[in-house]
Each structure stands twice: as structure tokens, then as C-alpha cells.
C-alpha positions as CSV (number, residue, x, y, z in Angstrom):
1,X,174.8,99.5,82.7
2,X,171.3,97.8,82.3
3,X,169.4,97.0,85.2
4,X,168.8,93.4,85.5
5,X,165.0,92.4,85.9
6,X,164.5,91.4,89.0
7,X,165.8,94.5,90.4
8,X,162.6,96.0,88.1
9,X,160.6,93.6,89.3
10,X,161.6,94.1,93.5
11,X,161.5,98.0,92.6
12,X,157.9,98.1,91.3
13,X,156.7,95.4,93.7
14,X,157.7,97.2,96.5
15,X,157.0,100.4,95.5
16,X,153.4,99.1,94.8
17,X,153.1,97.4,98.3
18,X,154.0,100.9,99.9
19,X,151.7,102.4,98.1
20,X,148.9,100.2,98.9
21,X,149.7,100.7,102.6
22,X,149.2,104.3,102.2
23,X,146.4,104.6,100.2
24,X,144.3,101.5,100.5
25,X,145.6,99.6,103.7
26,X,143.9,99.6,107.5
27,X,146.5,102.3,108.0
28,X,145.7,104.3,104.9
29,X,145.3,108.0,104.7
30,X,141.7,107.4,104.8
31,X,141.4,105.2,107.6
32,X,143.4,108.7,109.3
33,X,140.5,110.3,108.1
34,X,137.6,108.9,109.6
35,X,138.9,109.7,113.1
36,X,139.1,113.6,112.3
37,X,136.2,115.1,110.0
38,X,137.5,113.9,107.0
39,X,140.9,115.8,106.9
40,X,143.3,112.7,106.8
41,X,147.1,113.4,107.0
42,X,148.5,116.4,106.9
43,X,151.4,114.9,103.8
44,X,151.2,115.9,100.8
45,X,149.0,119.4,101.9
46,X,149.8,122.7,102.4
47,X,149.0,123.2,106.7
48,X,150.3,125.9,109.3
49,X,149.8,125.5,112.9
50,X,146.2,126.5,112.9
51,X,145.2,123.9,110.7
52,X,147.4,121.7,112.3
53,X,145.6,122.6,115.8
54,X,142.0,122.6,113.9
55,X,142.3,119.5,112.9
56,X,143.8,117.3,116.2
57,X,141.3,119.2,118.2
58,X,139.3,116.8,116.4
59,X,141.1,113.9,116.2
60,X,139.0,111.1,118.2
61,X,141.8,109.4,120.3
62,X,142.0,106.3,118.1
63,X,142.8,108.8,115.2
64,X,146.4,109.5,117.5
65,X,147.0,105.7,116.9
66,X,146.1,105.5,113.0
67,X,148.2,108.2,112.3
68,X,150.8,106.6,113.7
69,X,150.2,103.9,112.2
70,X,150.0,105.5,109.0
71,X,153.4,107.0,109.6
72,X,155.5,104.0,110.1
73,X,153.4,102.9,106.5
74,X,154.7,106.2,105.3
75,X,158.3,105.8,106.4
76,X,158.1,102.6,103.9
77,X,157.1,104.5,100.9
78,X,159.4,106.9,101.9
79,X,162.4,104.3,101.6
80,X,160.7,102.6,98.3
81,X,159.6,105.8,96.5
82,X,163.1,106.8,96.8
83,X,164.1,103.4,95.0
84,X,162.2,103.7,92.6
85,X,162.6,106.8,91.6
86,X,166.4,106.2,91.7
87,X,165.7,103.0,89.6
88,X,164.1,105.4,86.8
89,X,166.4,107.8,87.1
90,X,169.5,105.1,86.3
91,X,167.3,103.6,83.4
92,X,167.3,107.2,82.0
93,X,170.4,108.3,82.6
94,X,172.4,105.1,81.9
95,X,174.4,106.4,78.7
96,X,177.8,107.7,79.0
97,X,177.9,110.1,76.4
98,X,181.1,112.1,77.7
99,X,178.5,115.5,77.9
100,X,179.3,117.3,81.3
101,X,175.7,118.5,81.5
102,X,174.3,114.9,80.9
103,X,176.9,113.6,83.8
104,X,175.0,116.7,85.7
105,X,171.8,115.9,85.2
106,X,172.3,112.2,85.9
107,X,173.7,113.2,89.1
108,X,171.0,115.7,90.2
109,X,168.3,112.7,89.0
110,X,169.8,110.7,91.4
111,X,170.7,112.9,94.2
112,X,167.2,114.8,94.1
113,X,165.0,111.5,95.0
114,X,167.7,111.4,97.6
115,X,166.7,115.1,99.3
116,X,163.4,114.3,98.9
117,X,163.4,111.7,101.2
118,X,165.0,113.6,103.7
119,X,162.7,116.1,103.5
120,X,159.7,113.1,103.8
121,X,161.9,112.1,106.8
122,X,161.8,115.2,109.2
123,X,158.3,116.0,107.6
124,X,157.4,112.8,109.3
125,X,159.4,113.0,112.4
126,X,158.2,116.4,113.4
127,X,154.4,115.6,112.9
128,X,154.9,112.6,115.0
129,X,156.5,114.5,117.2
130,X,153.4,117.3,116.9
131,X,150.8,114.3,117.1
132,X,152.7,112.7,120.5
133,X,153.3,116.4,122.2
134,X,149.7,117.4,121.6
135,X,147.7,119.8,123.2
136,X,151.1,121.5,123.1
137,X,152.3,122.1,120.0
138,X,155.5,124.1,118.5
139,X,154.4,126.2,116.3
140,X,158.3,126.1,115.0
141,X,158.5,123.0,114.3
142,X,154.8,123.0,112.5
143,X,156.5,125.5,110.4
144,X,159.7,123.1,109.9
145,X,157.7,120.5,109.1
146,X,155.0,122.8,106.6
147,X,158.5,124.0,105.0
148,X,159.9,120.2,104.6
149,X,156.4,119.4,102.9
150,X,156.8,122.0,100.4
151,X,160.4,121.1,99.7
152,X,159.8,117.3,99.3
153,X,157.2,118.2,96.6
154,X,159.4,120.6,94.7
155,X,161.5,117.9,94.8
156,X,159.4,115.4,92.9
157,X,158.5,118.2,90.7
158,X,162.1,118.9,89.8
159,X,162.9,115.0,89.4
160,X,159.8,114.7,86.6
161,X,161.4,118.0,85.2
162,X,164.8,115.7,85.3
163,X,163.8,112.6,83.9
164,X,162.0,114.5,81.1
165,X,164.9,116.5,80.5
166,X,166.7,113.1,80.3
167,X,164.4,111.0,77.3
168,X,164.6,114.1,75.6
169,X,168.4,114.0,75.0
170,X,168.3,110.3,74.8
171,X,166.3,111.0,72.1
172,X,167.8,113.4,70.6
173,X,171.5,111.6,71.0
174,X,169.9,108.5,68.9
């Protein structure tokens, strides 16, 4: 099955438009880091609970509110990442060949962009939860949350890893 254009078009738009509003927006990343020394977000980093209470000891209190911010921006890109990766991963994998493995590895191509979100989701969830519960914090649920980072970018790494293994036997198939 071919995917029709405008679902190309509403894909890359919006996963463009989430992009922006993480990296470019008012609510960016770096708008986060102007409020705590320059450290921004704690996504897409490796952090423990020492880092985590190093750097919202320093967090002016309008940093609180842009990370918030920047989380709800987040939970966007979250959702459309996760399209679009899904959108690839059907435009790859859209051959029935009859190969178990292929059927496999379409499967995982899909499914993966799907555990990756969860693990964006309760990455986000418990550092709102650490950013709203501050000066306490659960050193626990840092940890979940540290662990859920990690896995969400093993994830992507194992969907590149995916898709490549998936032009590759298109191409070899032709």
C-alpha cells in the first residue's frame, strides 16, 4: 500500500511544527536554558539525581514555568515523532514479499517508534513530576525517568538500525 500524499505532507508538516517548538519556539529547550546556567532540559542527556538537584537548585523560578512549558511542546513531538517515524517505517516496509523475517522486521519498525514514545512519555511525566515536587525529589523516580531516557534513545537507535536493515533488502529484492 502506498501512502497517499497528503498523509506525507500532514506527517512532515507536523513533525516540523513540533520540532520547531522544541528547538526554536518561546518554549524551546533554550528558552529552558536561560533560567538555569545554561543546562536546558534534562531530554535527550544522560542525568542522575545529583545533576538533577544541581541543576533546579538553580533554576530561577520562571525556569519552573518554561520547562513546563517546554514539556507540554515536548508531549507534541512526542505524538508526531512517533508518526513520522511510523510513516517511514510503512514507506520502507510496504512490500509483501512472503519472507517471515521481512514481516518481522516490518513489525518491530513499527512497534519500536511505538516503545519509544512510551518511554518519552513517563520520561516526561516523572520530570514534571520532579520539577512540581521540588525541593523534594525521589531519587527513584529520577532514576526511572534517567532509565526511560536511555531506553527511548536505544530506541531510535534500533529504528535507524531497522529502517536501514529495510532499504537494504528492498534493494536487494529488486
Amino acid at each position: 500500500m502506498q501512502l497517499k500524499w497528503y498523509v506525507w505532507m500532514f506527517t512532515i508538516f507536523a513533525f516540523l511544527f513540533a520540532l520547531y517548538l522544541l528547538e526554536l519556539s518561546p518554549w524551546s529547550a533554550h528558552q529552558v536554558a536561560k533560567y538555569n546556567d545554561g543546562y536546558g532540559t534534562f531530554d535527550m542527556k544522560k542525568y542522575n539525581a545529583s545533576d538533577v538537584r544541581r541543576v533546579l537548585s538553580k533554576m530561577k523560578p520562571e525556569g519552573f514555568t518554561q520547562s513546563y512549558r517546554y514539556y507540554i511542546c515536548d508531549s507534541l513531538f512526542i505524538l508526531f515523532y512517533g508518526l513520522f517515524q511510523i510513516v517511514i517505517s510503512l514507506a520502507i516496509y510496504h512490500k509483501a514479499n512472503g519472507s517471515k523475517l521481512y514481516l518481522l522486521l516490518a513489525i518491530l519498525a513499527i512497534a519500536v517508534p511505538v516503545l519509544r514514545g512510551i518511554f518519552d512519555g513517563i520520561e516526561n511525566g516523572l520530570l514534571v513530576y520532579t520539577l512540581k515536587s521540588y525541593p523534594d525529589l525521589n531519587t527513584t523516580l529520577i532514576t526511572i525517568a534517567s532509565l526511560a531516557t536511555k531506553c527511548k534513545l536505544l530506541c531510535i537507535q534500533l529504528w535507524m538500525i531497522l529502517c536501514g536493515i529495510g532499504i537494504l533488502m528492498n534493494l536487494v529484492h529488486r
